[in-house]
C-alpha positions in Angstrom: 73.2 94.9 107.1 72.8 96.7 103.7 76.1 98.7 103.0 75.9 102.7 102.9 77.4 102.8 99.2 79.0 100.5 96.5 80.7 102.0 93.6 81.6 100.7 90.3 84.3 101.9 87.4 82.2 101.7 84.5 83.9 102.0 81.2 82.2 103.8 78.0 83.5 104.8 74.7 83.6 108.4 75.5 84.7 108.5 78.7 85.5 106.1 82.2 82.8 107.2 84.9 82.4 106.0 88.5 78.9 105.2 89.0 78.4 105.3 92.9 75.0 103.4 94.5 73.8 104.8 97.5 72.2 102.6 100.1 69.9 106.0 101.2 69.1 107.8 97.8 67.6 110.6 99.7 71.4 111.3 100.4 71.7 111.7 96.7 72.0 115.4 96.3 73.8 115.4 99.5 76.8 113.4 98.4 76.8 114.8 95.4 77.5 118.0 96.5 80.0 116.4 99.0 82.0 114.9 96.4 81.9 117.9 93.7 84.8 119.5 96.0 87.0 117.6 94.3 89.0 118.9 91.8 90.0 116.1 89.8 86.0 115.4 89.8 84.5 117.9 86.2 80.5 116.6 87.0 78.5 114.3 89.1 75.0 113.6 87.9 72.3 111.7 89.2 70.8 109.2 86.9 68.0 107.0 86.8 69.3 103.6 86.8 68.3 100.6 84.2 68.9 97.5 85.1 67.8 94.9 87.3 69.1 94.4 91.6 69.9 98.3 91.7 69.2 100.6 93.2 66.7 103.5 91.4 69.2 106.1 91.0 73.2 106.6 91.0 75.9 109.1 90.9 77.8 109.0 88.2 81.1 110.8 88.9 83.0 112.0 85.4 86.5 113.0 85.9 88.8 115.5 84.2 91.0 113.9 81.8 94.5 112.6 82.8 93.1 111.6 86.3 93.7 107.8 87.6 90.6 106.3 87.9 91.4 103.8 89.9 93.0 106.1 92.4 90.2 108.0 92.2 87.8 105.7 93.2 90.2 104.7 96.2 89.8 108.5 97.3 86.3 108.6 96.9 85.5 105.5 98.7 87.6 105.9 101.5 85.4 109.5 101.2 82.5 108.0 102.1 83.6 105.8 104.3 84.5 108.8 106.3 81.3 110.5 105.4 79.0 107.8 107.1 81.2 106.8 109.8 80.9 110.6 110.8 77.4 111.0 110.0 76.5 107.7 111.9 78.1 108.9 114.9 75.8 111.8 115.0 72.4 109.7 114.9 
């Protein structure tokens, strides 16, 4: 069974982003509206994704500075977790 989501911590030279891979991309603007109520979150984008065994698009979450990333990405994942354990019980 194909997981719901996988996120990554992807590091670039202006700023760390969490790029999140959604199983269902017709979730996309869904989650992304889900996770902007955040307030450590400043933007989530959906991108086109390059590369090869990926999925077509991803979130990319960009935090506001001075935020843990790795905390962050705890939180979000155990986010969506909650997210599609809920919405699966509705189906």
């Amino acid at each position: 069974m194909q997981l719901p989501f996988r996120s990554e911590i992807r590091n670039s030279p202006s700023q760390q982003t969490i790029k999140i891979y959604l199983g269902d991309e017709t979730l996309d603007a869904r989650i992304k509206m889900h996770l902007e109520r955040f307030k450590e979150i400043e933007l989530v984008e959906i991108q086109d994704t390059v590369g090869q065994n990926r999925a077509n698009e991803n979130l990319t979450v960009f935090l506001k500075d001075d935020v843990d990333i790795n905390k962050m990405k705890s939180t979000i994942d155990s986010s969506l977790w909650w997210y599609f354990e809920e919405d699966m019980v509705e189906e």
